[in-house]
N, C-alpha and C positions, 0 to 999 in steps of 0.2 A: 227194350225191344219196341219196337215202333210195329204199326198194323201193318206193315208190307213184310215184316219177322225181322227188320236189320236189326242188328242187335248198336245200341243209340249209345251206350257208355257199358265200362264195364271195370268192376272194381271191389274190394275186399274191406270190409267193417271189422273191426273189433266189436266184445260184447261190452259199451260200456254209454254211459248217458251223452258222452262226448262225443263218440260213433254215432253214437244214433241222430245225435243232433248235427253231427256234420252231413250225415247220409239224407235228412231233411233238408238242408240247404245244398244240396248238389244235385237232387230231383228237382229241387224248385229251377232249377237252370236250364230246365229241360223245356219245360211247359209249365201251364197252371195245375197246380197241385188235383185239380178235379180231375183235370185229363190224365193224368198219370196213374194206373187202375197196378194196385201191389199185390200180387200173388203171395203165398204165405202158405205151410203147413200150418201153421199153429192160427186156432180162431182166437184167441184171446192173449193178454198178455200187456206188460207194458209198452213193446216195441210197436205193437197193434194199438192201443190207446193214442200213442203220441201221432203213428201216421194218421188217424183216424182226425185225432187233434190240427191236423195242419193241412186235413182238407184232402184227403187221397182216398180214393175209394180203395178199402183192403179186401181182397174177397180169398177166403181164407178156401184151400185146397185139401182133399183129402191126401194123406202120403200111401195110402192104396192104389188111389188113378194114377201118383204121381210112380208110382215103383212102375205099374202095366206101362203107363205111357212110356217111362225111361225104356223098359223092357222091349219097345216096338220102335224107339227111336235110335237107342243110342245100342251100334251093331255089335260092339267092344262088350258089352256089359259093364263095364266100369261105371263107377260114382263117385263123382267130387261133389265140394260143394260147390264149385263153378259149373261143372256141367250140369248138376240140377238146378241151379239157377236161372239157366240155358231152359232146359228143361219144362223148368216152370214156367217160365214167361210166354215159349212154343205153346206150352198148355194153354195156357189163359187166353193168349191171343189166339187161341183157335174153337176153344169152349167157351168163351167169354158168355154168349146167349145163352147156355146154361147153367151159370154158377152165379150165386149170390153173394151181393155184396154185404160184408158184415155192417152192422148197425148199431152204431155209437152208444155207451153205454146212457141211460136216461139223461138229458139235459139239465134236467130239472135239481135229479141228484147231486149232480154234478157241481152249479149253481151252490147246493147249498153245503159242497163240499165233503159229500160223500165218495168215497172211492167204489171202485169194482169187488173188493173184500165186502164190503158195507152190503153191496147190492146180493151177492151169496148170501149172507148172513140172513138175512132178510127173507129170500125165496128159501133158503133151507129150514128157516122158521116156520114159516107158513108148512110150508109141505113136512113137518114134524106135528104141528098140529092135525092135519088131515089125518095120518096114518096112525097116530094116537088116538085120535076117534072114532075109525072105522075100527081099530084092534078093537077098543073100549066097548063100543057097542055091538061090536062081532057083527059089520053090516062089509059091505062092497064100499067102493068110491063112488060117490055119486054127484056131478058137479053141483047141481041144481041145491043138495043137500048139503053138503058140505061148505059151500060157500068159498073153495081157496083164493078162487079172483078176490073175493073182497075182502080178503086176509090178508093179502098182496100189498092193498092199500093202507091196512091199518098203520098207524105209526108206531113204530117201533124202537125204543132206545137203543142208541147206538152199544 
C-alpha cells in the first residue's frame, strides 16, 4: 500500500525460506527496501530477522488494535488473511507516527554469529541470577544493587 492507501501489489506466500526469499525480492521491485515499512503481528521471528536483514523497517503491530481496527473497518466482520493484510497496511499507514519500528537484533552478536536463541539465553540468565539473589537474600530488586545491566554484559558460554 503506498501513503495515498492504493494498494501497490498484492499477493500470497507460502511458509517456507523460498517464500520468504521470493517475497524479499518482489518488495525490492517496489522501492528501496528502507522505504518499504512491513507491518506484522508477530515482533520477532525468523520472517522478521531476514526483512530486518534486507533493510525494511518491520514495525511489529499488536493483533488487539488489529481485531478493534478490523472491527471499525471491515462492515462484514469477516477475516482473511488478505483482508487483514488489507487491514494492516490501512493500519500502519495511518498510525505509522505512533508505532515503533522493531530493532535488529545486536550487530555485534550477530558478527560473531550468535543467533536470537543465543540472545534469550543470555537475558534469561542474567535475569535468573537477579531473582536468585533477591529470593537468597530475601531483599526486593534493586537496580543499582543488583547489577543486572552489567550481567547483560558479562560473557557467557554459548
Amino acid at each position: 500500500m503506498d501513503a495515498t492507501g492504493k494498494i501497490a501489489d498484492r499477493f500470497t506466500i507460502k511458509h517456507s525460506a523460498e517464500a520468504i526469499a521470493m517475497l524479499i525480492r518482489r518488495l525490492a521491485k517496489h522501492a528501496d527496501p528502507a522505504d518499504v515499512q512491513i507491518g506484522i503481528e508477530r515482533p520477532n521471528g525468523r520472517l522478521v530477522d531476514l526483512l530486518l536483514e534486507a533493510g525494511h523497517p518491520v514495525v511489529p503491530v499488536s493483533p488487539n488494535a488489529i481485531k478493534t481496527w478490523r472491527d471499525g473497518e471491515v462492515l462484514s466482520g469477516a477475516k482473511s488473511d488478505t483482508g487483514d493484510a488489507a487491514v494492516i497496511a490501512e493500519y500502519l499507514r495511518q498510525r505509522q507516527h505512533r508505532l515503533r519500528v522493531a530493532v535488529p537484533y545486536c550487530d555485534d552478536a550477530r558478527k560473531s554469529g550468535k543467533d536470537h536463541p543465543h540472545a534469550i539465553r543470555v537475558l534469561a540468565r542474567a535475569w535468573i541470577r537477579v531473582i536468585w539473589r533477591c529470593w537468597h537474600d530475601g531483599v526486593l530488586y534493586d537496580p543499582a544493587k543488583h547489577g543486572a545491566a552489567a550481567a547483560l554484559n558479562e560473557p557467557v558460554a554459548a
